[in-house]
N, C-alpha and C positions, 0 to 999 in steps of 0.2 A: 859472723857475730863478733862483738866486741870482748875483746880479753879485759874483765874488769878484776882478773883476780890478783892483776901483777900494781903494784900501789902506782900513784903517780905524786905526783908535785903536793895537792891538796891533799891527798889520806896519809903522807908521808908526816906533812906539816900538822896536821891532825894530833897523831900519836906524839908526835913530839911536846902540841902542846895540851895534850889530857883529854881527849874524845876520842872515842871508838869508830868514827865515821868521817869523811870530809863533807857530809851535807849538814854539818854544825857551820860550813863558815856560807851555806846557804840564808840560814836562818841571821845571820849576823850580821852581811851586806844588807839584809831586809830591813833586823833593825834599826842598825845605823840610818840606811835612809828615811824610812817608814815610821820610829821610836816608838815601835810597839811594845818595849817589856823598858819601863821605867826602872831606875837604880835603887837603891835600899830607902832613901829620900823619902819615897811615896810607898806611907802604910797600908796592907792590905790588898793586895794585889794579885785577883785571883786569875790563875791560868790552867786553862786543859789543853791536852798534850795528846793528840791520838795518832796511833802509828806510831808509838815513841821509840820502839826497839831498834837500834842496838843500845839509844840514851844518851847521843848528840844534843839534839834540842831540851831534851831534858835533862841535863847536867848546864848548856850554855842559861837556860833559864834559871836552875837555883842557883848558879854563880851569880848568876844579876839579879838575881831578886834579894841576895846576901842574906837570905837567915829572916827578911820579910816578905808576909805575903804568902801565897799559898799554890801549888801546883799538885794539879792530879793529871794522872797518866793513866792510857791503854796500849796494848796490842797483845797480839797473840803469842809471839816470843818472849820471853823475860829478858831483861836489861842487861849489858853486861855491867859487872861489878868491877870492871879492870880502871878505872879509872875514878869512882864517884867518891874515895877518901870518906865515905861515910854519908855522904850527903842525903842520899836514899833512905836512911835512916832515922832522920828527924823526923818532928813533928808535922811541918809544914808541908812534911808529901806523904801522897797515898801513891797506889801499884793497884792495878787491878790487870791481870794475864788474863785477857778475853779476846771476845768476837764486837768491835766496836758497832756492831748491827743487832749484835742481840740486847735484847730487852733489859736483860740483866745485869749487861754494862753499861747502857745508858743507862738504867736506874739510877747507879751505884755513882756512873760519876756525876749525872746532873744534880742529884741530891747534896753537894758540897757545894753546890755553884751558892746563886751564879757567880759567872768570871767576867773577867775583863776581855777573856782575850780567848780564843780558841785556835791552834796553832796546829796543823796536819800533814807530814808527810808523809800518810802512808802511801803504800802502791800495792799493787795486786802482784800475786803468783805470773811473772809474764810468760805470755807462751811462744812468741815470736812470731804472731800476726798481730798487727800494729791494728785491724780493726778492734778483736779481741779484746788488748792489750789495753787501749784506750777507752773502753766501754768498762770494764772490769774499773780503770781509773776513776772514770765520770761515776760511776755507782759510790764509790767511798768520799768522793769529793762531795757529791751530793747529801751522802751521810755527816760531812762534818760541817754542812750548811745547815743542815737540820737540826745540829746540836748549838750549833749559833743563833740559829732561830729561837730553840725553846731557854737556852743556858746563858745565855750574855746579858747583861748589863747593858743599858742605854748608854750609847757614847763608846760602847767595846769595839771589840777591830777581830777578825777573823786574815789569817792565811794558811790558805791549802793547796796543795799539788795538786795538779790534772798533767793529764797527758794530751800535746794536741790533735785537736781532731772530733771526728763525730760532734755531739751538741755539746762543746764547748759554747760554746757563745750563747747557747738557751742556760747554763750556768750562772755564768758572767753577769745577762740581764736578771737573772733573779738575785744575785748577790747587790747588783746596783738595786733593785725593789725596798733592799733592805738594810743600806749600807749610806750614807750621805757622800762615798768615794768609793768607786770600785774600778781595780786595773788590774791588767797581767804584769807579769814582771820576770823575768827570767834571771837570777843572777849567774855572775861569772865562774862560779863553781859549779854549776851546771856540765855535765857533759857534753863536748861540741856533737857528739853523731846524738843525745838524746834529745826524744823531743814531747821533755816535761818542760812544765814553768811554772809560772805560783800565778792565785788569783787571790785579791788582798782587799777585802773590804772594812773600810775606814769608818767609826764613827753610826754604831747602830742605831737606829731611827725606833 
């Protein structure tokens, strides 16, 4: 099994520059390419954040949204506090510590929508069989297509992690059902032995 608890190149550069995670410069090659989270310029800008913990995506997001716009967040861990200088604490975001499947947190956060954007890294408890692993994946990727379904905005853009494997690609086509763009995309901060990727649909119909 892979030693991920010793830092490398990305979680080094990370801390250095203000995130608790190196899968912040995941979400940011995405950006850049993709320009799913516009800069302070464009008022009102609402975004959900599931699987947000440790608070990578959700810190890179209220730094680009600068104080407009609106972000809400789930997971089952709370955030760390080591780097968000207060951010967490505005107006402009909500926290909810749940089960992004139970009823109660979709309540809680579809009810602030809709958004523009719905953004998901979470992943499962893995156990190290990669059927497992990948199926536990497709179940929350499928839950944050759901939330995209019921919670977006016409014209919104959904990206969420899958693991590959199993019905990936019965995914993929229902995201394209419902997306006027939809690709995988893997960026370079990714782990070369993992085998996640992002699936990114553009433009909700």
């Amino acid at each position: 099994m892979a030693n991920y608890e010793k830092p490398d190149a990305w979680s080094l550069r990370a801390q250095k520059e203000g995130y608790p995670a190196r899968s912040v410069y995941k979400l940011k090659e995405m950006d850049e390419k993709f320009h799913l989270i516009p800069g302070p310029a464009r008022q009102g800008f609402r975004v959900l954040d599931l699987g947000a913990a440790p608070g990578s995506w959700t810190l890179y997001t209220l730094r680009k949204l600068a104080g407009t716009g609106f972000l809400a967040a789930a997971d089952l861990s709370p955030l760390s506090r080591r780097y968000d200088q207060g951010l967490f604490e505005g107006g402009n975001f909500f926290f909810i510590q749940g089960d992004i499947t139970a009823m109660e947190t979709r309540e809680a956060l579809l009810e602030r929508g809709p958004y523009n954007l719905v953004i998901c890294d979470a992943a499962p408890l893995t156990t190290g069989s990669r059927a497992v692993d990948t199926l536990r994946s497709l179940e929350l990727a499928e839950t944050a297509l759901g939330y995209a379904q019921a919670g977006l905005k016409k014209g919104g853009g959904l990206a969420v992690k899958v693991f590959q494997g199993g019905d990936t690609a019965g995914l993929l086509k229902r995201i394209r059902e419902l997306f006027s763009t939809a690709r995988a995309f893997k960026p370079a901060a990714c782990r070369g032995e993992s085998f996640e990727t992002y699936y990114l649909g553009l433009g909700r119909t």
